[in-house]
C-alpha positions in Angstrom: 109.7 83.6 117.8 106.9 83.4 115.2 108.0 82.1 112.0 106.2 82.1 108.3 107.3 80.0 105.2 107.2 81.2 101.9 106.8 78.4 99.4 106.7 79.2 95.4 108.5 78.2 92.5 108.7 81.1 91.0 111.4 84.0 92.8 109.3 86.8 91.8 106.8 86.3 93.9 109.2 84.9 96.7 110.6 88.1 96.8 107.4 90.0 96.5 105.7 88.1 99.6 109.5 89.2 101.4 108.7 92.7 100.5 104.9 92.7 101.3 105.8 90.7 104.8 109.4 92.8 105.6 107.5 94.8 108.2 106.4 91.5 110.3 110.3 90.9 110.6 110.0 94.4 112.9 107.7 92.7 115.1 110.0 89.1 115.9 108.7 87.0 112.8 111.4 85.1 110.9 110.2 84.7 107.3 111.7 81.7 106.1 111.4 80.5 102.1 111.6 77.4 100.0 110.8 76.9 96.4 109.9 73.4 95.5 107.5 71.0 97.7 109.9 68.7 99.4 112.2 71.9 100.8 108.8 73.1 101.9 107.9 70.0 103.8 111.2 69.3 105.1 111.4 72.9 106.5 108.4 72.8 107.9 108.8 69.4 110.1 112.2 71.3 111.2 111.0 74.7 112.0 107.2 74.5 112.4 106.2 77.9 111.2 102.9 79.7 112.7 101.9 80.2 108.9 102.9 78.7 105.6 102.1 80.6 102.5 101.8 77.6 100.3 101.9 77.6 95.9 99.5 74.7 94.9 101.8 73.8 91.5 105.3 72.9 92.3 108.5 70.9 91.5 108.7 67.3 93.2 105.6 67.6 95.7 102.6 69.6 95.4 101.4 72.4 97.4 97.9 69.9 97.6 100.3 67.4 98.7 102.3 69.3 101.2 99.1 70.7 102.8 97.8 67.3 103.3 100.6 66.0 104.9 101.1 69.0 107.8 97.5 68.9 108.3 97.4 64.9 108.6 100.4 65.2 111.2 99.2 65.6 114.6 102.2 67.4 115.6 102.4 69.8 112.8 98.3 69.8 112.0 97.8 73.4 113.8 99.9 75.0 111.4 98.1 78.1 109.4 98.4 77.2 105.5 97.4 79.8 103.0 97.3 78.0 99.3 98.6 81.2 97.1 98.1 80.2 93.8 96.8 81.1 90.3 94.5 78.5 90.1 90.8 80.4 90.9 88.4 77.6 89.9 86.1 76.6 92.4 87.3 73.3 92.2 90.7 74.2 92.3 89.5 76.0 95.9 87.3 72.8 96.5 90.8 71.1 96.4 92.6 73.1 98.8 90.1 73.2 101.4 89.6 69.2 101.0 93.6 68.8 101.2 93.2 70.5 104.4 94.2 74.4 103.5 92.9 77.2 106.5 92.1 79.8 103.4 92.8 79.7 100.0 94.0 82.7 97.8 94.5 83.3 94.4 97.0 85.1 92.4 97.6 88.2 91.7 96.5 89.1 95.5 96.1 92.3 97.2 99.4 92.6 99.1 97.9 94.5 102.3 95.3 91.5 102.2 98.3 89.6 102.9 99.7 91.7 105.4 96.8 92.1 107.4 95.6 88.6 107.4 99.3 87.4 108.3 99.2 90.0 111.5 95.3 88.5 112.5 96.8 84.8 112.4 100.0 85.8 114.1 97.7 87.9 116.7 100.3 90.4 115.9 98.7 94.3 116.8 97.2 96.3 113.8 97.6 99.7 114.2 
C-alpha cells in the first residue's frame, strides 16, 4: 500500500491537503498526518511513506530538520519530500533543496498541482 504524510502545524491546511488528496485514498494510498516535527519523524521511521508533504516552520523540529534527517538515513533516504511552505524566498528554496527536499512548494498552491504531482511520484494512472 502506498502511503503519504501530511505534516503542518496548522489544521487548515491539514485538512485541505485531505480534501485535495481524498481521491488517491480510491486508488490504495493511506494518507497519514502529523502536525509538529517530531510526530512527523517518528511516523515516518514507522511507516515509511512513498511521499511526505513536509511544512518547513514547525513546533519541536523543523520541516528543514526533518528532511535532513530522512534523506541522511539510508533506509528512509528514497522517500519523496515536498517542503509545502509559505516561505518563497530563493533562499528559503536554496534551503530546502540543500536540506535535501525532492521539490519545494510554496504556499498558497494550486491544489490540482498537488494532485497531479502526487499521482506522477506515486506512478499512480492520470486519466
Amino acid at each position: 500500500m502506498k502511503k503519504i504524510l501530511i505534516v503542518d502545524d496548522e489544521p487548515n491546511i491539514i485538512i485541505l491537503m485531505e480534501q485535495v488528496l481524498e481521491e488517491l485514498e480510491n486508488e490504495g494510498v493511506l494518507i497519514l498526518t502529523a502536525n509538529d516535527g517530531q510526530k512527523a519523524l517518528e511516523m515516518i521511521q514507522k511507516e515509511e511513506p512513498d511521499l511526505v508533504f513536509l511544512d518547513v516552520m514547525m513546533p519541536q523540529i523543523s520541516g528543514l530538520e526533518v528532511c535532513e534527517t530522512v534523506k541522511k538515513d539510508p533506509h528512509l533516504s528514497h522517500i519523496y519530500i515536498i517542503l509545502l511552505t509559505a516561505r518563497g524566498q530563493s533562499f528559503d528554496e536554496e534551503s530546502g533543496m540543500k536540506a535535501g527536499a525532492d521539490l519545494y512548494i510554496t504556499k498558497p498552491f494550486r491544489p490540482k498541482e498537488v494532485l497531479l504531482k502526487s499521482k506522477e511520484i506515486l506512478e499512480i494512472d492520470q486519466v
